[in-house]
N, C-alpha and C positions, 0 to 999 in steps of 0.2 A: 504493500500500500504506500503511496508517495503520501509525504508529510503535506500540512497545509504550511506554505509560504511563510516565512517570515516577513518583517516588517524590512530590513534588509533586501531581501528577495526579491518583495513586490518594488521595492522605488526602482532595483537593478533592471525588471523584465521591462520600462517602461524607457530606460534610456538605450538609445542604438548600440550594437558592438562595440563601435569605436569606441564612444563616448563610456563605455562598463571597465574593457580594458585602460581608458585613462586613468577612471576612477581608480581603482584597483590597482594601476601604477601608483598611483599620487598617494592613497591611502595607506597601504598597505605597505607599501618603502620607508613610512616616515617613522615606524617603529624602528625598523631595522636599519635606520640610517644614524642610529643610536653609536656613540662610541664603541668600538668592538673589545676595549676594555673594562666595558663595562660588564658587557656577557661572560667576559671571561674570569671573573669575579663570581659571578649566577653559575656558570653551567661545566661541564668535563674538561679537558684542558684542550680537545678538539672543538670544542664552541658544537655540540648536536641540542638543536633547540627540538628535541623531539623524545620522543620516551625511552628510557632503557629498558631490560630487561634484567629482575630482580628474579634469584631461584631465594634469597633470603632478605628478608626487608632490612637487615641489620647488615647488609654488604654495603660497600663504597659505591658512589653515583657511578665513579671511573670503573668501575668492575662492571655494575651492570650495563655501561654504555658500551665500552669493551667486546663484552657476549651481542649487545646488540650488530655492532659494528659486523662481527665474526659473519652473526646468522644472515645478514643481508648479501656479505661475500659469498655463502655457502648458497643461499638461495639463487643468487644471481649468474654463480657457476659459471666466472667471466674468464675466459680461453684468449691466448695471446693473440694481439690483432683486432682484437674485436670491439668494437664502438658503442659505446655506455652515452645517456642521455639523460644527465641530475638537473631536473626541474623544482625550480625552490633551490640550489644545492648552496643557501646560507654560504657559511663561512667555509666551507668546503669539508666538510668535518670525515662525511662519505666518502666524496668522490678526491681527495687525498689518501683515506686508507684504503680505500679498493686500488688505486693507481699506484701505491707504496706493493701491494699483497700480487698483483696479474697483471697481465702485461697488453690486458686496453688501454684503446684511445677513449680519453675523458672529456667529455663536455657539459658543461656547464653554465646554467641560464638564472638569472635573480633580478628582481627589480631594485636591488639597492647598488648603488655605487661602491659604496663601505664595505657590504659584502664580498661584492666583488674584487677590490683593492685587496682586504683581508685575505680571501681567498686565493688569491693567486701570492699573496709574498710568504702563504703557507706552503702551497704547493714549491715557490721556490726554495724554499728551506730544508722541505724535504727531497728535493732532488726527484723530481715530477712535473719539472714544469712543463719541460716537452711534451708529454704527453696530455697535457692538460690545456684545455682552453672554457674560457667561461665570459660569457655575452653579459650585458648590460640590456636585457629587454623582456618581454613578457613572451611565453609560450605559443599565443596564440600569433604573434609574429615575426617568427622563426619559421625560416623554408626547411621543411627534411624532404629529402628524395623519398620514394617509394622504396620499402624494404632497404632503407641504406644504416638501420639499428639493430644491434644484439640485444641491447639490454634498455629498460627506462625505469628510472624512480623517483618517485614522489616522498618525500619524507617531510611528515609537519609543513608539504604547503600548500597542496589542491583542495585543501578546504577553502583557503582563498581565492579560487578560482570560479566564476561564476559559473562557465559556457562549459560545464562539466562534460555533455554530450558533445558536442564537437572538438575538444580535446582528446577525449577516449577516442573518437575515431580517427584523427591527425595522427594520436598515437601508434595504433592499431594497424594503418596504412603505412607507419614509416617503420615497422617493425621487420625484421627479417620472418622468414618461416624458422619457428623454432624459436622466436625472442621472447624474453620473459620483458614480463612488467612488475613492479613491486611496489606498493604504496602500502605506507603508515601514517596513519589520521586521525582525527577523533568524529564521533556520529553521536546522532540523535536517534533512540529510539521512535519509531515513528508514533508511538504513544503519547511522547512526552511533551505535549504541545505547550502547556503553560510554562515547561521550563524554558523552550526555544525562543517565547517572546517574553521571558522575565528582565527585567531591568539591570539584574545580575548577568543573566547571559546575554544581555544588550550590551554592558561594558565591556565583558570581556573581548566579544568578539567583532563591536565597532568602536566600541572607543580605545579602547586599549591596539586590538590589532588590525583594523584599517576596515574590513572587510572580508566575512567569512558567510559563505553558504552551508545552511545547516541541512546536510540529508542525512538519510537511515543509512548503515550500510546493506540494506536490501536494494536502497534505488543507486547504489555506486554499484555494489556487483551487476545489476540491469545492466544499465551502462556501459560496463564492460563486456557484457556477453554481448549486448547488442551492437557493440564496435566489429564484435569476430572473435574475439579471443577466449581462451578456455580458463577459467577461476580455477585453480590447484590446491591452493590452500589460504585458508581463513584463519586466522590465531587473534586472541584476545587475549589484549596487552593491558586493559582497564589495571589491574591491580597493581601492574607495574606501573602505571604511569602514575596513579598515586603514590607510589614510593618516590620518583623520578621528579614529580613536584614539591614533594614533601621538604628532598635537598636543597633544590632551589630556591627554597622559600628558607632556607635556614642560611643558605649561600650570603641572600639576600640581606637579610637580618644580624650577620655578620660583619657583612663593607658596608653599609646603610651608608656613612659618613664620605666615605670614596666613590662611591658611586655619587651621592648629591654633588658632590663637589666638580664631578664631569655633564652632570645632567641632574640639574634642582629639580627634585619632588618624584624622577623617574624611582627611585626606591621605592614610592609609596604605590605606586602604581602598577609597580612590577609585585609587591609584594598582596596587594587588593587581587589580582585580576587572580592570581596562582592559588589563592588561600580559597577565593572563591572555586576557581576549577576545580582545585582537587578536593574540596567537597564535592559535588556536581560529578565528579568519577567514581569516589568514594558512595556513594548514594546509588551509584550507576543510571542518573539519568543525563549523564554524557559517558559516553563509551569509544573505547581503543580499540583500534584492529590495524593488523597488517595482512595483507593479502598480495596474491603472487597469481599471475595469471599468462598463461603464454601464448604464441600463436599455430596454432596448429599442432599443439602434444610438448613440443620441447625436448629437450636432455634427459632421458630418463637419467635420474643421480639415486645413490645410493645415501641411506644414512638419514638419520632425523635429525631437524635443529632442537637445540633445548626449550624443556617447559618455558613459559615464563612465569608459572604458576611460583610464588614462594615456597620454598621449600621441598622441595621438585629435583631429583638430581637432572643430569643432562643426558 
């Protein structure tokens, strides 16, 4: 069942493409155009502004960011040669350690400047930069050839994304036979209607992050099948990502004073929006998943990634 529209949603369906993608450039950048010293105070020492994976709630962010990082190389099962496409790819935090671990070519797309800047003087640090390239622009304009990708991921940013449907299929045509897709997100039960238009989850996800479309993950998987491509597997990451917010919010609460001092009152803001969310996960009326989907069967691979469940061995 598709959710009823947000109040987000409906102002987005009434302005043209162009004009959604601006928004969305303008909006959504001005978080993340944030000092990158800042985040790096808040989050793993790779900057992943997205959930780890906890098998024990009393592990280190770094540990479970770590196993996250792994299970996405494991998933993605990237073979030398082969051309990767990190939409959202932040500070580079992915598409660095896949480029350090295979021996793909990296590309990389973000609407912030900072990110980008950040992101590339990491990759040269680590001795990837060849391999690595990353645009200043929005997803929806970016040319890919037809089947000219191995691999694509979404990690913490196609919630930001309005034109969910004709991205899945951009994707989906620019994919090889055999490419995976791999996205990590948060969803709205489609039940949860009053939580999607609460004033709570109105800050988080426009005032705080620019602009976010709230769907179920029933109408992303749609989506996906409906671009071509086959869903493989589905994991709920919810408990982790309340562990993964929890840090953050202690991150937080720690440099309070050095962060104001790069950006007045971002502490209080960053510390609101997180406290709120991870209630809101904690509660489960917002939810984690990561989901893997390919084009036409894929790499049979052998081997399971670990729980994310706490306490869970691997």
């Amino acid at each position: 069942m598709t959710a009823p529209r947000t109040r987000a949603e409906r102002e987005a369906a009434v302005r043209t493409p162009e004009e959604q993608r601006e928004h969305e450039r303008r909006e959504v950048a001005a978080h993340y155009q944030n000092d990158p010293e800042i985040f790096s105070m808040v989050l793993d020492s790779r900057l992943a502004y997205a959930t780890g994976i906890f098998l024990d709630p009393a592990e280190s962010l770094e540990a479970a960011q770590e196993r996250k990082y792994d299970w996405v190389r494991r998933e993605l099962d990237i073979h030398p040669g082969e051309r990767v496409l990190d939409v959202g790819c932040g500070w580079g935090s992915n598409l660095i350690y896949l480029a350090e671990r295979t021996g793909g070519s990296f590309h990389g797309v973000t609407l912030s400047d900072k990110q980008r800047q950040e992101a590339l003087r990491r990759a040269d640090r680590a001795g990837v930069a060849s391999r690595v390239r990353i645009d200043l622009a929005h997803i929806e304009d970016i040319d890919l050839a037809p089947e000219s990708l191995d691999a694509v991921l979404f990690v913490g940013s196609i919630v930001h994304m309005h034109n969910r449907e004709r991205i899945h299929q951009k994707i989906a045509a620019a994919l090889r036979p055999g490419g995976r897709l791999l996205i990590s997100d948060c969803y709205f039960p489609a039940r949860a209607r009053g939580d999607r238009e609460s004033s709570a989850t109105q800050y988080i996800f426009v005032e705080a992050l620019g602009y976010c479309r709230l769907i179920s993950l029933a109408e992303e998987l749609g989506m996906i099948e409906q671009a071509g491509l086959d869903v493989r597997r589905v994991e709920d990451l919810t408990s982790s990502y309340v562990h993964t917010v929890a840090r953050w919010i202690d991150n937080v609460r720690a440099n309070r004073a050095r962060i104001d001092a790069r950006a007045p009152g971002f502490s209080r803001l960053l510390q609101t929006y997180m406290t709120v969310g991870r209630l809101s996960f904690a509660r489960r009326t917002a939810l984690e998943y990561m989901i893997v989907a390919t084009k036409g069967g894929g790499r049979e691979r052998l081997g399971v990634a670990p729980s994310p469940e706490p306490g869970r061995a691997p």
